[in-house]
Each structure stands twice: as structure tokens, then as C-alpha cells.
N, C-alpha and C positions, 0 to 999 in steps of 0.2 A: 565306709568312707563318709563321713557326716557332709563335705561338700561332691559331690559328684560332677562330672562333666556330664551336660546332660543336651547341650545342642551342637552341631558345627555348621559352620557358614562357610562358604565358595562366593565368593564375587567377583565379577568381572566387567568390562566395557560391554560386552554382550549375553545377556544373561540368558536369553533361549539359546543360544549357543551351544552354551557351558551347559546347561542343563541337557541338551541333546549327549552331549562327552558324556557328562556321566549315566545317562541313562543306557546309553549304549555301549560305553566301554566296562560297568559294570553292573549291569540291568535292574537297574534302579528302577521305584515306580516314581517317580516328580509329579505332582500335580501343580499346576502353575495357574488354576482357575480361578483366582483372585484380583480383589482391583488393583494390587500393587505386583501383580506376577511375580511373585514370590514361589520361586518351585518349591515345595515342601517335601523331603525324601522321606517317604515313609517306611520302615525295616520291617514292617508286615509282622509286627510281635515275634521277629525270628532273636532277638538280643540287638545290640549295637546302637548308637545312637542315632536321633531325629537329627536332622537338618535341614538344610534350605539353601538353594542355589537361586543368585540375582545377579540383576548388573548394578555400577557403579563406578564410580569416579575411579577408582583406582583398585588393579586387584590386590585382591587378599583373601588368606584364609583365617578363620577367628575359631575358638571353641569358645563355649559358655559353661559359666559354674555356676550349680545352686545354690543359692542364698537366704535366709531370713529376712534379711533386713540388707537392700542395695546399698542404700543410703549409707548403714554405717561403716557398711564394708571398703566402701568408697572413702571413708575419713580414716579406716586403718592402713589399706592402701596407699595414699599419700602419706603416711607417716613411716611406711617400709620402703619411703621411696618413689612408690609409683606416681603417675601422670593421668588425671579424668579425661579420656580423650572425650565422650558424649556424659553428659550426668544421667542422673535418672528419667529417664521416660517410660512413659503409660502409653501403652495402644489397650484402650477397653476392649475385656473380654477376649485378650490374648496375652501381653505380656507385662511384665516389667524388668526392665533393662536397662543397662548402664556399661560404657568400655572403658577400659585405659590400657595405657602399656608400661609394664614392667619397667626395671631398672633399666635392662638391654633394650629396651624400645619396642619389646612383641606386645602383641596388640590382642587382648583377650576381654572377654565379655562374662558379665553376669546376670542372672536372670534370677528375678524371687519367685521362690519355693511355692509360694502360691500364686494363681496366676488373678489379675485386676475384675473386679466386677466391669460387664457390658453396660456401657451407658444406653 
């Protein structure tokens, strides 16, 4: 598969919450030690994908797909239709990321294939 799903996202109005559900109803390990409490589910090298449970304005679930290049993906995107819900953004030394939603309005995420040099 040249683009793969490679993240998913849980968010919610309570994100230690949510992160508590899934760690307990599917014994997840979360680490949420960071300064944005960002739980990160880690799959322990068993297969499956990484994700990340938070709060926020409104819930929702998202996946992410790898990319080359956000940016151009983002201008093919809008030409099959789709909507830039966030453009590209950098967090140094974690990611680069970009959402929009589909024709139907679902709401999916992309991340480049490589991840941004740490400022």
C-alpha cells in the first residue's frame, strides 16, 4: 500500500476520561506524560496502529495517512473535491500534519512520511 493508515485519534471534551475507557476497556498502555496530555497508545510492537487519545472542542474520531508531500496532497484533495479543514502544520521533532473532510464531510488526517527536524 504506498499510502498506509499509520495513526488514529479519539477526542473528546474529557480526555483523561477517554483515555481511562480505553485503557481499561481494552488494556491499552496511554502515556499522557506530556505538556499537551496527549495520551499516545502505544501497540508494544504487537502490529496495529499508534494513536493518541485527547480532549477537545468537539468529539471525533480521525485516522491519518502517510504522505510525501502534505502540502501537495492537500491541492489534489481539493481538486477530488475535498475541504482543508487545518493546513499544514509543524510541531518540531514530531510531526507534520494537515486535515480535511471528504466529499461526505468525514474528517481524515495526513501526516508526512518523514517526521520535521527539532528546533
Amino acid at each position: 500500500m504506498p499510502h498506509p493508515v499509520v495513526h488514529f485519534e479519539v477526542i473528546g471534551r474529557d480526555g483523561a476520561k477517554l483515555q481511562a475507557f480505553y485503557r481499561d476497556a481494552f488494556d491499552w498502555a496511554i502515556d499522557a506524560s506530556n505538556p499537551m496530555n496527549y495520551g499516545l497508545v502505544d501497540t508494544g510492537g504487537d502490529g496495529g496502529i499508534a494513536g493518541g487519545i485527547a480532549s477537545g472542542d468537539e468529539p471525533q474520531a480521525t485516522f491519518y495517512v502517510s504522505v510525501d508531500d502534505p502540502a501537495a496532497t492537500l491541492e489534489k484533495i481539493k481538486g477530488l473535491g475535498g475541504k482543508v479543514v487545518q493546513d499544514v502544520t509543524v510541531i518540531p521533532g514530531m510531526v507534520t500534519m494537515a486535515l480535511f473532510e471528504d466529499p461526505e464531510g468525514n474528517r481524515i488526517g495526513i501526516v508526512a512520511s518523514e517526521p520535521p527536524p527539532a528546533e
